[in-house]
C-alpha positions as CSV (number, residue, x, y, z in Angstrom):
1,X,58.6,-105.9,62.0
2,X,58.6,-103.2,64.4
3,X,60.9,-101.3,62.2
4,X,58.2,-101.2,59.9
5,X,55.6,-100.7,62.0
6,X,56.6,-97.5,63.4
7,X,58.7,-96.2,60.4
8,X,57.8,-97.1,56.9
9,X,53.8,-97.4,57.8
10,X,53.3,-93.8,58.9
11,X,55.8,-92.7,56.3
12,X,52.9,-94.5,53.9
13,X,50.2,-92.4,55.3
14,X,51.8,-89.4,55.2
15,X,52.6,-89.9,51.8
16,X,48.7,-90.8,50.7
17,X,47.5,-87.7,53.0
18,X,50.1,-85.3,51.0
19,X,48.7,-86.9,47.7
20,X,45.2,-86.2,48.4
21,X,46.2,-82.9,49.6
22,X,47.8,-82.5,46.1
23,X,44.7,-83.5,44.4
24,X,42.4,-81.4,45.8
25,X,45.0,-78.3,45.6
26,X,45.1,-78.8,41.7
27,X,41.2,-79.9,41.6
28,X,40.6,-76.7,43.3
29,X,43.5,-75.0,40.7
30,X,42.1,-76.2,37.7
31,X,38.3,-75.0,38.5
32,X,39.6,-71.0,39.1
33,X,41.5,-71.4,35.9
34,X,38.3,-73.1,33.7
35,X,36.3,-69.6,35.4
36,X,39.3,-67.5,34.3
37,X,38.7,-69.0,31.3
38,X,34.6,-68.4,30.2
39,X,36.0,-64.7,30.7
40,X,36.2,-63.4,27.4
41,X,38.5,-60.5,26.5
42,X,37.2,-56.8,25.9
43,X,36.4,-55.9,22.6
44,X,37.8,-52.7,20.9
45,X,34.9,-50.7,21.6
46,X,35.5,-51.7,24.9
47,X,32.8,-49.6,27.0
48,X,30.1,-51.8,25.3
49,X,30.8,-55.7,25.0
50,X,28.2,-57.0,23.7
51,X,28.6,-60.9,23.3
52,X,24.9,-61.8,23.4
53,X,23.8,-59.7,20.8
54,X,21.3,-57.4,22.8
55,X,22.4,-54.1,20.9
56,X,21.7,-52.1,18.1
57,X,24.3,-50.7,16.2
58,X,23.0,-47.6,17.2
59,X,22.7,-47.5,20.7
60,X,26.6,-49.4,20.9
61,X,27.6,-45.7,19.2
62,X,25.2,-43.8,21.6
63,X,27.0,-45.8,24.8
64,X,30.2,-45.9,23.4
65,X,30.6,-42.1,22.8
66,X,29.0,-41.4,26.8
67,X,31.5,-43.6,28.1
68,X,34.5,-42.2,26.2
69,X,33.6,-38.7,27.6
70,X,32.7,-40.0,31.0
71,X,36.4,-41.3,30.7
72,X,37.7,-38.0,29.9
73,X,35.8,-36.1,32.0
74,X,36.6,-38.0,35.2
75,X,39.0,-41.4,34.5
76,X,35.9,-43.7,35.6
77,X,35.5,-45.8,33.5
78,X,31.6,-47.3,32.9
79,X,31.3,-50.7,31.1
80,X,29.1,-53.4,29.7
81,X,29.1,-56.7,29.2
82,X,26.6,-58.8,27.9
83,X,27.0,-63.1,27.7
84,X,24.6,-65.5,26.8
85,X,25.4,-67.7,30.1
86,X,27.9,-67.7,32.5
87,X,28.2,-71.2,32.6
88,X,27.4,-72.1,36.4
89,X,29.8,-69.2,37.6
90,X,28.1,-66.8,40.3
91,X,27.7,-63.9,38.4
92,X,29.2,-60.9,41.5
93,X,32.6,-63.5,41.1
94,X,32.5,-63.4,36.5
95,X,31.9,-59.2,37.4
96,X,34.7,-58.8,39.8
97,X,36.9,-61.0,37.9
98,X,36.0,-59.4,34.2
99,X,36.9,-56.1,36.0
100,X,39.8,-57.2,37.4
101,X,40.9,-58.8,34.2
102,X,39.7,-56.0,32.3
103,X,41.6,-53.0,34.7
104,X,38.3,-50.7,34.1
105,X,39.1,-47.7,35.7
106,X,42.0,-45.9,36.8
107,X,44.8,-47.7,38.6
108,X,45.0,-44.8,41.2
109,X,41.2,-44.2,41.8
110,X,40.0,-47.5,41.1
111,X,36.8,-45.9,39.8
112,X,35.3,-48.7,37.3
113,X,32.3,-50.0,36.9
114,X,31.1,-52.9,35.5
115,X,27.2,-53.7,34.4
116,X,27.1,-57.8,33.7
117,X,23.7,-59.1,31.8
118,X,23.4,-62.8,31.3
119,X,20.7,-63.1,29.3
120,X,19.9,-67.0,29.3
121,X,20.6,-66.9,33.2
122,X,18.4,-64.0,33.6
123,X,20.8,-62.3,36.0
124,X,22.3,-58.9,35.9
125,X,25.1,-57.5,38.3
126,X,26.4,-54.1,38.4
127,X,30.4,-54.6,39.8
128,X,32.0,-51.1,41.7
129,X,35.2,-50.4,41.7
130,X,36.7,-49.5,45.4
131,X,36.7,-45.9,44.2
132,X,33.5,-45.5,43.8
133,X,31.7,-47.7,46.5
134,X,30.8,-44.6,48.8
135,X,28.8,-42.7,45.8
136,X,27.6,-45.8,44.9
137,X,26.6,-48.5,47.8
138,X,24.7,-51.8,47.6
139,X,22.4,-50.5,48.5
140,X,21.5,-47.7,45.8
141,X,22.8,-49.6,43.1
142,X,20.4,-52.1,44.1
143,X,17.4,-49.3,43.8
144,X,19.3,-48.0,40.5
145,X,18.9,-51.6,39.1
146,X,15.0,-52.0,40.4
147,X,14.1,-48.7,39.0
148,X,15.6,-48.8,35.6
149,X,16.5,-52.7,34.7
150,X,14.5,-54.7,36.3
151,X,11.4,-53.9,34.9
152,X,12.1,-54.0,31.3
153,X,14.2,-57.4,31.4
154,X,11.5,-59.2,32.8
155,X,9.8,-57.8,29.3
156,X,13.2,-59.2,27.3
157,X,13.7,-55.3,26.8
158,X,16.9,-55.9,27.5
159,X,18.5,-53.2,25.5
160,X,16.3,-50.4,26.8
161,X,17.1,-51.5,30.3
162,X,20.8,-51.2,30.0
163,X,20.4,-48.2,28.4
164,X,18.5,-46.3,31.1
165,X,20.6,-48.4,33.6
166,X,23.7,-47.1,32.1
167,X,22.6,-43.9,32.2
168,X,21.7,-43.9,35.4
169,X,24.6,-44.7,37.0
170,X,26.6,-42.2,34.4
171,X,25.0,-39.6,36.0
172,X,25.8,-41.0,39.7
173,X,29.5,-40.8,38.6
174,X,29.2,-37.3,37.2
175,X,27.4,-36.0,40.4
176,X,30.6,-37.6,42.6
177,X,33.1,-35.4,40.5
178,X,31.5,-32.0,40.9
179,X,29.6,-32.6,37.1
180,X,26.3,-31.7,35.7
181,X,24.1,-34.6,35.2
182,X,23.2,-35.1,31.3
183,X,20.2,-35.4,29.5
184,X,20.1,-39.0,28.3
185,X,18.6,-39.5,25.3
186,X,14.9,-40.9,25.3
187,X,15.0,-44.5,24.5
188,X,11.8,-44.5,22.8
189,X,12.8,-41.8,20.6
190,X,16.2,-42.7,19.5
191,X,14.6,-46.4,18.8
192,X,11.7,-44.7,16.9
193,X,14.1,-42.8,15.0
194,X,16.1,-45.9,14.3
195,X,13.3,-47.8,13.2
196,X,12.2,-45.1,10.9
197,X,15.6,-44.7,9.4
198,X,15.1,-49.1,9.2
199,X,11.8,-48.5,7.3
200,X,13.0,-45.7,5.0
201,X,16.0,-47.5,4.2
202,X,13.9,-50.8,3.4
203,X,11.6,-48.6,0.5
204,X,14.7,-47.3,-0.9
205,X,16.5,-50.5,-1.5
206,X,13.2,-51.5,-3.2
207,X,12.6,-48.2,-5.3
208,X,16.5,-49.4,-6.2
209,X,15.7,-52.5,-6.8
210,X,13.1,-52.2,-9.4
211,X,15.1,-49.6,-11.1
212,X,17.7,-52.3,-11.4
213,X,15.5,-54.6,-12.6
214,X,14.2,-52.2,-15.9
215,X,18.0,-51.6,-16.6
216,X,18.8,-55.3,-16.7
217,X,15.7,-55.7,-18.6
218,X,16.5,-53.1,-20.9
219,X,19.9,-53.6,-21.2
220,X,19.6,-57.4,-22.2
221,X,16.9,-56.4,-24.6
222,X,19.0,-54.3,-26.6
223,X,21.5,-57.1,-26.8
224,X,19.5,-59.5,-27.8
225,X,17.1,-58.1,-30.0
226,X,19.2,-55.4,-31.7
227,X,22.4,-57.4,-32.3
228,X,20.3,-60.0,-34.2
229,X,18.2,-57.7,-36.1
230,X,21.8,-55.7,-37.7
231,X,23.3,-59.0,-38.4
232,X,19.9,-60.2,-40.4
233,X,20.2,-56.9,-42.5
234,X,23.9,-56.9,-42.9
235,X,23.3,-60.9,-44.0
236,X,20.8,-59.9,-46.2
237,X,21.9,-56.7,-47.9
238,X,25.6,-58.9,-48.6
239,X,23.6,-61.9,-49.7
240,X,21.5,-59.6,-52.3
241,X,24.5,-57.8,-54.0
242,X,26.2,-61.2,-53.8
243,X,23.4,-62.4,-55.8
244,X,23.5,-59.5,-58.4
245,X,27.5,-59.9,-58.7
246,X,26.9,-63.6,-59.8
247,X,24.0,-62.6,-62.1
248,X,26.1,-60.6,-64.1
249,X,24.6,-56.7,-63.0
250,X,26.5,-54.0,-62.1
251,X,26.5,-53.5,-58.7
252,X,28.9,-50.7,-57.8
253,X,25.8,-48.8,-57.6
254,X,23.8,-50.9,-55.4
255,X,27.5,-50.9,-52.9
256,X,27.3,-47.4,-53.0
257,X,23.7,-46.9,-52.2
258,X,23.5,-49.6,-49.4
259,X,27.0,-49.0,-47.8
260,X,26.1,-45.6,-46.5
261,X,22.4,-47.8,-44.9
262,X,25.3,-50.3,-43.2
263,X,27.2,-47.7,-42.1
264,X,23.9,-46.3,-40.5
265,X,23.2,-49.1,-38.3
266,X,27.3,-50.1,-37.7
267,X,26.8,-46.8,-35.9
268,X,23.7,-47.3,-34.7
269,X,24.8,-50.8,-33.0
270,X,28.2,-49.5,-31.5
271,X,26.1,-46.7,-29.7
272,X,23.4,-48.8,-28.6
273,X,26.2,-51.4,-27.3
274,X,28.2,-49.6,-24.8
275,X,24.7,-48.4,-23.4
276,X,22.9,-52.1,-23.0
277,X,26.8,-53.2,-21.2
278,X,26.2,-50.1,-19.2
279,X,23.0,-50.7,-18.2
280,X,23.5,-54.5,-17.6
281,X,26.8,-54.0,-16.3
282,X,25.7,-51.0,-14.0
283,X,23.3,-53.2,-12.0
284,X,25.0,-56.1,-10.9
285,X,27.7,-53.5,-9.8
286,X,25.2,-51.7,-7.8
287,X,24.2,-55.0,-6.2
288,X,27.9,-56.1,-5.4
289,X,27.8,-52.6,-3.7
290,X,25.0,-53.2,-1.5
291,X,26.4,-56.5,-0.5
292,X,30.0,-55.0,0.7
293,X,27.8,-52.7,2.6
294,X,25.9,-55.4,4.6
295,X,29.2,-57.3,5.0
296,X,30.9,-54.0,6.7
297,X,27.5,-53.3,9.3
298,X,27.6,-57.5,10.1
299,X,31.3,-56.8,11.5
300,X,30.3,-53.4,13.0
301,X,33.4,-51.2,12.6
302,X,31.3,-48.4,12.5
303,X,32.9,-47.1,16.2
304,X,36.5,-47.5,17.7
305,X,36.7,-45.7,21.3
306,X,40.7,-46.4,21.4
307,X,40.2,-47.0,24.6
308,X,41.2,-49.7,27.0
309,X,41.3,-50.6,30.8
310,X,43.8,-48.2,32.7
311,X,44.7,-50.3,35.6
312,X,41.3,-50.0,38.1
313,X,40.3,-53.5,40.2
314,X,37.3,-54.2,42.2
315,X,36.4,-55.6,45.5
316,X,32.7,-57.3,46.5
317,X,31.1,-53.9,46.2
318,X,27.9,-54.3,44.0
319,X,24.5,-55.7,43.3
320,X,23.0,-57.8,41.3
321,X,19.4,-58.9,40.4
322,X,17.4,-62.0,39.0
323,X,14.7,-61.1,36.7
């Protein structure tokens, strides 16, 4: 009794203490692996990630294309991300996690940065790379996010506030290699133009779509009107010296006169033919066209930086705003 008193009972306890030690270890485990997990990988543009759908085609070029020369100008590396949700996750740990995961920047400088918009949390966090934490503080990217973010996510402008955001902080890196600040491009301008190139393109594909509409209508007109009318003659014209034949007349006159008429409209008809299969033909092609076209902008291949993470990782240095 005393044996087990003093032996096998605190040999119990330790075991149940270990095993609810081990539970909590692999509770604890299995939560940092789930948040590894809602990170999602870069895409192949890679400097613009744009999972919640806030861009335009053309501004994902416009960013894409700054970022690459940034890249080659300096090795920073400045990148977006945009998610729907984080799901729960504080959004300074999914940034410094995403860049981690991601290696933005170079492995030696450790000069990537990372702008996070979750647009159904309404949060926004710019992520620093250890590199670059002395041009950029908390403290000023916390005045770069007031100034240019801020005020047009609380409008839902949330592309034009990454976009002057993005900017912004491109020229902060430029200024801490020795570089000129650029000129970004208006946002109101380039959107203007792209809405103008939208509307022009929209009177176009109507301008074509009427056009197709007369071919078709053409076209199937001269298949089904003339095709009828030549058989009816042929029908006829046979029918007549078939009559004449069994009569008892001589008909190698009326053959001769009416052959060359057939041969008239056998020629006709295989001209008009080719034309109305043409012009029917021609504009369901053109609309199969149009269609491949769509499909290609839906995937947006349209821009392939070939570029990826080289290596950079990130500390706590950042800000981050709720709008």
């Amino acid at each position: 009794m005393k044996e087990w008193i003093e032996g096998e009972y605190p040999m119990k306890k330790w075991i149940g203490r270990m095993a609810v030690l081990l539970a909590f270890v692999l509770t604890l485990s299995g939560s940092t692996l789930a948040a590894f997990g809602k990170i999602p990988s870069a895409t192949k543009e890679f400097y613009v990630n744009d999972y919640a759908g806030v861009f335009s085609d053309t501004w994902k070029e416009e960013l894409c294309k700054a970022g690459e020369q940034l890249y080659e100008d300096t090795t920073a590396q400045l990148v977006v991300l945009t998610v729907d949700t984080t799901d729960g996750e504080d959004i300074s740990d999914y940034a410094v996690e995403t860049g981690r995961k991601w290696g933005i920047g170079s492995k030696k400088k450790n000069n990537g940065v990372l702008i996070v918009l979750s647009v159904s949390d309404r949060k926004v966090w710019v992520s620093v790379g250890y590199g670059l934490e002395g041009k950029l503080p908390d403290s000023k990217t916390g005045r770069l996010l007031d100034e240019y973010a801020v005020p047009s996510y609380k409008d839902n402008q949330f592309e034009k506030g990454t976009v002057e955001l993005y900017y912004a902080l491109l020229n902060e890196i430029r200024e801490e290699y020795g570089l000129e600040k650029i000129t970004a491009p208006r946002y109101e301008k380039v959107q203007q133009d792209v809405d103008d190139d939208e509307d022009e393109g929209t009177v176009w594909e109507i301008a074509l779509g009427l056009v197709m509409i007369v071919l078709l209508m053409v076209g199937a007109y001269l298949l089904c009107v003339m095709l009828p009318v030549f058989l009816i003659v042929t029908m006829v014209l046979v029918l007549k010296g078939l009559i004449m034949k069994l009569s008892g007349k001589d008909t190698a006159d009326y053959w001769k006169k009416n052959f060359s008429r057939m041969s008239v409209l056998h020629r006709l008809f295989n001209s008009l033919f080719p034309l109305s299969w043409i012009l029917g033909r021609g504009g369901k092609s053109s609309g199969g066209s149009s269609g491949n076209d769509d499909d290609r902008d839906d995937d947006y291949d349209s821009y392939d930086s070939g570029s990826s993470g080289d290596g950079g990782s990130f500390g706590g240095g950042g800000a981050g705003r709720d709008f």
